[in-house]
Backbone bond lengths (Angstrom), bond angles and torsions (degrees), N, CA, C in turn:
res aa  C-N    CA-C-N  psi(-1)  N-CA   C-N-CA  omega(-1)  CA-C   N-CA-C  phi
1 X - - - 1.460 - - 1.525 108.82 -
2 X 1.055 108.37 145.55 1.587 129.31 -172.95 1.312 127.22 -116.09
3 X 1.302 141.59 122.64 1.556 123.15 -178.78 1.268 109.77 -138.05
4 X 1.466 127.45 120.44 1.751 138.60 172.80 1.178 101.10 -113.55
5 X 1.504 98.27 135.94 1.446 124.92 -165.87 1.822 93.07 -123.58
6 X 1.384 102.74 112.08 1.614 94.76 -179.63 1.711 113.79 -143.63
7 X 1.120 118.27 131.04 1.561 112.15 -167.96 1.757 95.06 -102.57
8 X 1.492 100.99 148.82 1.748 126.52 168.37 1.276 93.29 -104.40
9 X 1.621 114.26 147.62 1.497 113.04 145.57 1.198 109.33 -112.84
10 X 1.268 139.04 50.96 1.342 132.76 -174.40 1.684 106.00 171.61
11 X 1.525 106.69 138.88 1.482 112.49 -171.11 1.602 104.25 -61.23
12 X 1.622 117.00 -12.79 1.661 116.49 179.01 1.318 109.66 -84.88
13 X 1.105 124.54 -29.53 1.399 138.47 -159.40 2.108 91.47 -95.73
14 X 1.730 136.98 -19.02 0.744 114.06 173.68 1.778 103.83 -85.37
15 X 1.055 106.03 -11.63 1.415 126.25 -149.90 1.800 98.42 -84.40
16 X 1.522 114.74 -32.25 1.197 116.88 179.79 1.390 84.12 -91.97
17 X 1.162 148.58 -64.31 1.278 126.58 -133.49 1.987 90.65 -58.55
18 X 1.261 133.81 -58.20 1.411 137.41 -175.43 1.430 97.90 -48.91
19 X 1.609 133.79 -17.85 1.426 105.03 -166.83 2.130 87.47 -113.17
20 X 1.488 108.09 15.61 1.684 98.31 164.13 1.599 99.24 -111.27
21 X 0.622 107.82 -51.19 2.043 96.11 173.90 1.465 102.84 -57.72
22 X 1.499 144.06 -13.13 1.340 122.29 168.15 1.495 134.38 -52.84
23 X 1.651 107.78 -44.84 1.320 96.39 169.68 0.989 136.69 -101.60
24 X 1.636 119.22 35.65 1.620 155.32 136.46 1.277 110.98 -50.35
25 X 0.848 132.09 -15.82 2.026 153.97 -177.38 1.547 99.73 -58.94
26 X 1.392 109.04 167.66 1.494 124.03 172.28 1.811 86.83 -165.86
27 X 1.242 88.41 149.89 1.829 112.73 159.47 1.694 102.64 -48.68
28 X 1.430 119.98 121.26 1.360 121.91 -170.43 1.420 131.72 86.12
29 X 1.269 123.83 -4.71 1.262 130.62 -152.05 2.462 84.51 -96.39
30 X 0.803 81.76 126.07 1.472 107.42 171.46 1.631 139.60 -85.55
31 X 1.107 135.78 58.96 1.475 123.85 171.68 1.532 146.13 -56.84
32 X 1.255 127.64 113.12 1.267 121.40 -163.53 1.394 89.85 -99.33
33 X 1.761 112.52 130.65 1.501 109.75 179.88 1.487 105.10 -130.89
34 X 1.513 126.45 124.67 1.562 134.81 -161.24 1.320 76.36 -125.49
35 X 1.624 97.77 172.00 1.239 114.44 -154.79 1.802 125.51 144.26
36 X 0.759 172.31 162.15 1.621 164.76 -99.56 1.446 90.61 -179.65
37 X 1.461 136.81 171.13 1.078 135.87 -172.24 1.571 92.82 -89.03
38 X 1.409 118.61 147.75 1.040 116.16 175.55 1.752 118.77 85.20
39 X 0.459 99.69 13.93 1.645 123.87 -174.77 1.299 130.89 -87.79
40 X 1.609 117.77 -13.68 0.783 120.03 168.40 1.860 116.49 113.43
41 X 1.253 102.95 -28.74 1.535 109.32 173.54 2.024 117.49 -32.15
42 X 1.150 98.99 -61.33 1.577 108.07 -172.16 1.406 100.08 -68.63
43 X 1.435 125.07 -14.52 1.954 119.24 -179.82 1.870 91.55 -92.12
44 X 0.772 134.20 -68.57 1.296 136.72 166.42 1.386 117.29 -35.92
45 X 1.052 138.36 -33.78 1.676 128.72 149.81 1.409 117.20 -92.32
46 X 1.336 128.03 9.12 1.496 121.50 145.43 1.926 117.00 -62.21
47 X 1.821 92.29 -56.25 1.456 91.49 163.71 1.309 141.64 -36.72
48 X 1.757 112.51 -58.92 1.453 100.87 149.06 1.420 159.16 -85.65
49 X 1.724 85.77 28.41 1.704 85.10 173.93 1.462 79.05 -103.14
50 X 1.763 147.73 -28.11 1.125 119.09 175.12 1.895 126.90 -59.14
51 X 1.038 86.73 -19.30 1.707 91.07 178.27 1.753 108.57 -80.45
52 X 1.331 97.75 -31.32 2.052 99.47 168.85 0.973 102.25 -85.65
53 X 1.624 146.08 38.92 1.030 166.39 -146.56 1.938 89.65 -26.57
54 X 1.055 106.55 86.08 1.418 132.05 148.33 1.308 122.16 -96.25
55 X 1.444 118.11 114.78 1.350 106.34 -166.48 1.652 106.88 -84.68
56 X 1.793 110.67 -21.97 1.632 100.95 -167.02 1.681 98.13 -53.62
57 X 1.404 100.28 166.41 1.940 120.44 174.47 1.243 87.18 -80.43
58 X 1.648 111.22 141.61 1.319 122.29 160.75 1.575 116.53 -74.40
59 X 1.162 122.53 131.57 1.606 105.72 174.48 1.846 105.20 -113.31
60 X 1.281 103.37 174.76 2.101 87.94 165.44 1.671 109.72 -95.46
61 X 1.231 97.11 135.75 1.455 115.04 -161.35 1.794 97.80 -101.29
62 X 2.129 91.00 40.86 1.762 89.93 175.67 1.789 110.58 -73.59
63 X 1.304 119.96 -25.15 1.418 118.57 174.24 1.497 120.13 -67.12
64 X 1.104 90.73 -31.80 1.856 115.34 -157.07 1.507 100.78 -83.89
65 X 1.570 116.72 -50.04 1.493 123.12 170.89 1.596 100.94 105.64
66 X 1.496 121.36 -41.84 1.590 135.75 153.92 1.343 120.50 -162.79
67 X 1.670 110.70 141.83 1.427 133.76 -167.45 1.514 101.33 -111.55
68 X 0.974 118.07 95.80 1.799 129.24 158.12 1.428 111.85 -58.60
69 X 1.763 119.16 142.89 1.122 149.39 -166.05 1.365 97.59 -141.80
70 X 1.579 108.68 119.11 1.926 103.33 167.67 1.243 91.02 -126.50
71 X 1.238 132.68 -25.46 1.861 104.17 -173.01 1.249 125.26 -95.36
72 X 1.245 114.17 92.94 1.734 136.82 -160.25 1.001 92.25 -149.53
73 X 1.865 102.31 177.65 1.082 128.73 174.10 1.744 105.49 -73.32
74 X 1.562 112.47 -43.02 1.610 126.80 140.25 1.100 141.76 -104.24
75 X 1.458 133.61 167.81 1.199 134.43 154.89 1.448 118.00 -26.61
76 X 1.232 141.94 127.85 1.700 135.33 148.74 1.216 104.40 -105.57
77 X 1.906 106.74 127.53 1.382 104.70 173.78 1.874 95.25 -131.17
78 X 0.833 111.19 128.52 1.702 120.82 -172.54 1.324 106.96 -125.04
79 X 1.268 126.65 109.75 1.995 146.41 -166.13 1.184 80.05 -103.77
80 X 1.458 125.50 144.53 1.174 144.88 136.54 1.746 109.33 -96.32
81 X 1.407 133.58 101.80 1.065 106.01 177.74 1.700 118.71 -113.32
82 X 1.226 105.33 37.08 1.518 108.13 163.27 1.326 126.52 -49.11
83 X 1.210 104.73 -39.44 1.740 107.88 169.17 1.304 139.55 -75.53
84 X 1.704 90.23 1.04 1.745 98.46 173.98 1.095 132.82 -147.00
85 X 2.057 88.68 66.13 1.398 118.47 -175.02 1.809 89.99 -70.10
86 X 1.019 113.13 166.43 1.533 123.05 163.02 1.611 118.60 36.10
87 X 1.786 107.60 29.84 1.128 95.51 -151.58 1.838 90.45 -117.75
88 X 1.437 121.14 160.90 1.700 98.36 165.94 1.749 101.69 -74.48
89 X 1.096 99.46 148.17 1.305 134.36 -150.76 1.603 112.31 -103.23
90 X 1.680 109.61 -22.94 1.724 118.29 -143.12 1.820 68.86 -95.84
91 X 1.474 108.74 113.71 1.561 127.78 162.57 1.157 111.75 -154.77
92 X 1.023 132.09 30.18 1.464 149.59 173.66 1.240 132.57 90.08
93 X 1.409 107.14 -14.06 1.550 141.81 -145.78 1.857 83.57 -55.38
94 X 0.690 144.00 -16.32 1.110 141.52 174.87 1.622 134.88 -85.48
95 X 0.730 84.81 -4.63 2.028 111.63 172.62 1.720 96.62 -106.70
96 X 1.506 130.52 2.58 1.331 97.97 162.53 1.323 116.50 -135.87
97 X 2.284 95.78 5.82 1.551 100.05 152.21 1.444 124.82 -82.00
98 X 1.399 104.00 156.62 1.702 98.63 -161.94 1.526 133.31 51.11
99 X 1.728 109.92 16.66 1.051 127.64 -160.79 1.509 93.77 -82.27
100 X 1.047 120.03 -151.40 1.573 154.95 -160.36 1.857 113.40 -73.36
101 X 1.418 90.99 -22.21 1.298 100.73 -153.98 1.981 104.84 -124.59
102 X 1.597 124.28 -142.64 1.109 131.06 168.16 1.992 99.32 -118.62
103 X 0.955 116.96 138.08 1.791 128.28 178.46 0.969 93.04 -110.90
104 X 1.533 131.93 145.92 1.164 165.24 117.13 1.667 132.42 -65.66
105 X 0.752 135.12 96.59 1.681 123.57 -174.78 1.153 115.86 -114.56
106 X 1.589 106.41 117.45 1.672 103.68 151.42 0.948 132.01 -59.72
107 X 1.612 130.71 163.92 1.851 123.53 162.92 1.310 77.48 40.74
108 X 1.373 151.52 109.88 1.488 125.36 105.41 1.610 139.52 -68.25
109 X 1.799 86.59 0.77 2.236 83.69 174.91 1.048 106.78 -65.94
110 X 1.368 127.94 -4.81 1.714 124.73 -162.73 1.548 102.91 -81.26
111 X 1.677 127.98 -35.29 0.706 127.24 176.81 1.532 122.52 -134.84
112 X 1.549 107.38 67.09 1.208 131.42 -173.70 1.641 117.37 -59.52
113 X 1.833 113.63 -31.05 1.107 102.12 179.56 1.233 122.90 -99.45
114 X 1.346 111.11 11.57 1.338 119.41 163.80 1.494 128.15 -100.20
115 X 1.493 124.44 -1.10 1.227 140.34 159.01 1.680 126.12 -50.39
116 X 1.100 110.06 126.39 2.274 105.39 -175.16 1.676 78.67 -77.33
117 X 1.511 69.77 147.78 2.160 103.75 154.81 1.725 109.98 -46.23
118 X 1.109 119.61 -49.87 1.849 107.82 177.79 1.150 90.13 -117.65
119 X 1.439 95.80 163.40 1.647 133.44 -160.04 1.332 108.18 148.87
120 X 1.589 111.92 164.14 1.448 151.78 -136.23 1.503 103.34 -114.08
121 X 1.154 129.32 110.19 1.656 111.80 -162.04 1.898 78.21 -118.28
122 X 1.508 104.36 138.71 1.445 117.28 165.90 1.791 105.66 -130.32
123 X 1.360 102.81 124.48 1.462 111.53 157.59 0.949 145.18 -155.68
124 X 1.872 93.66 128.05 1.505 116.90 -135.86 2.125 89.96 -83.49
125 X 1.080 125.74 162.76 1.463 140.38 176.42 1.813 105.87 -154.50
126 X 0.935 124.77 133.92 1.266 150.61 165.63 1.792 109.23 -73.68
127 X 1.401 94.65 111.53 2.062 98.40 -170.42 0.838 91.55 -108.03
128 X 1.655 145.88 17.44 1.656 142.26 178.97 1.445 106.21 110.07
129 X 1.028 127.43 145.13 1.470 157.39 168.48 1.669 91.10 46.83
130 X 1.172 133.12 -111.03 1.432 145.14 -163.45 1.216 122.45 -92.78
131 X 1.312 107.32 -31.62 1.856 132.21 174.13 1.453 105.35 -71.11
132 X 1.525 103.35 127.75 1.343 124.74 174.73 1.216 132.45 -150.71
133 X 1.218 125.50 133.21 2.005 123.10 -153.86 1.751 71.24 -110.67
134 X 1.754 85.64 134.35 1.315 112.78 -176.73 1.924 90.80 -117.63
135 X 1.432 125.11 134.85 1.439 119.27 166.12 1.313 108.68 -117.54
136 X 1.482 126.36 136.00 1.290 107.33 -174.79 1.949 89.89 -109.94
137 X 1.069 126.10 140.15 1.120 120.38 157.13 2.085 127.14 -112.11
138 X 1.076 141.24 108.48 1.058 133.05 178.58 1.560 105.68 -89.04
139 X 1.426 97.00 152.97 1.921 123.95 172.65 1.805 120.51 -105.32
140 X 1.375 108.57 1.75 1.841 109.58 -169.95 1.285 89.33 -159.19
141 X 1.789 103.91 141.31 1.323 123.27 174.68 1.714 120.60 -41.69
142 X 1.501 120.98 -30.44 1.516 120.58 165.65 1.450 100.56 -64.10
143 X 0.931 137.54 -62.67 1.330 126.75 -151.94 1.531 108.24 -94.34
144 X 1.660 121.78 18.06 1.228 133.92 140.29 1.217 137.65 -65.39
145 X 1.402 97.77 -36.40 1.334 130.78 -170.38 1.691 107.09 -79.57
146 X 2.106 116.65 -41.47 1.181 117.78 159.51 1.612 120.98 -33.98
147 X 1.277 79.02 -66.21 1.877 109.50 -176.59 1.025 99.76 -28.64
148 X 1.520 133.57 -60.61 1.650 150.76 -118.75 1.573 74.33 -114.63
149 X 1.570 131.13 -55.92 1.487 88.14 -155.60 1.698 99.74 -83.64
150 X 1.408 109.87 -26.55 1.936 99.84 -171.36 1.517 87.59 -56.12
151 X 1.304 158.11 -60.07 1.489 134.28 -165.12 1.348 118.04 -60.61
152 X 1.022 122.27 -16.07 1.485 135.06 166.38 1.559 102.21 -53.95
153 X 0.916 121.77 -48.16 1.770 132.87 -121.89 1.550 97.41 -136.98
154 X 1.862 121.04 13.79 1.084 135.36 174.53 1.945 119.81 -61.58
């Protein structure tokens, strides 16, 4: 297990850090992203769909539940699952984790039993105005290896 502790002062500066760990990605690779509303999650996965050089704007897909991205270098699939605290859950959402592409997840306690064993834990916190300590923690030697090179590449 791995843990980077890294502060942005600026919604661009969270925005690059997500678009330099993007093409650190693989088909399947999973992000769990916590965080408070406002926090920064949806600026930090704009970044890496700019680094999968996706040109659509990311928006938060809190209405939507998830917003698909195909014209990249990968797939972008970004779940918001705040909305489905206590909710049945079986909507497929699982055919596009570990799917084809890179996942992103909001709230993922919402949908805990649909989460893989490894994955990418990011959490974003708000330190006042624009500044925000982002921690990434990984659980499996690939996503050690993320860790290891974004601190490299600080």
């Amino acid at each position: 297990m791995k843990r980077l502790e890294i502060f942005t002062e600026s919604k661009s500066e969270t925005q690059a850090l997500g678009k330099k760990l993007a093409p650190l990605f693989e088909a399947g690779d999973v992000v769990l992203l916590k965080g408070d509303l406002g926090a920064g999650k949806t600026t930090f996965t704009g970044g890496v769909a700019e680094g999968l050089k996706i040109e659509e704007k990311v928006i938060s897909p809190t209405f939507n539940i998830m917003k698909c991205y195909f014209k990249g270098n990968l797939p972008l699939y970004h779940i918001d699952a705040y909305r489905l605290e206590e909710q049945n859950i079986e909507l497929g959402l699982d055919e596009y984790i570990e799917g084809d592409g890179v996942c992103l997840i909001e709230w993922p306690m919402f949908i805990e039993g649909l989460l893989p064993d490894e994955f990418l834990e990011a959490t974003l916190t708000n330190e006042g105005g624009d500044r925000r300590k982002i921690v990434f923690v990984s659980n499996s030697e690939h996503y050690d290896a993320l860790v290891a090179a974004l601190e490299e590449g600080k």
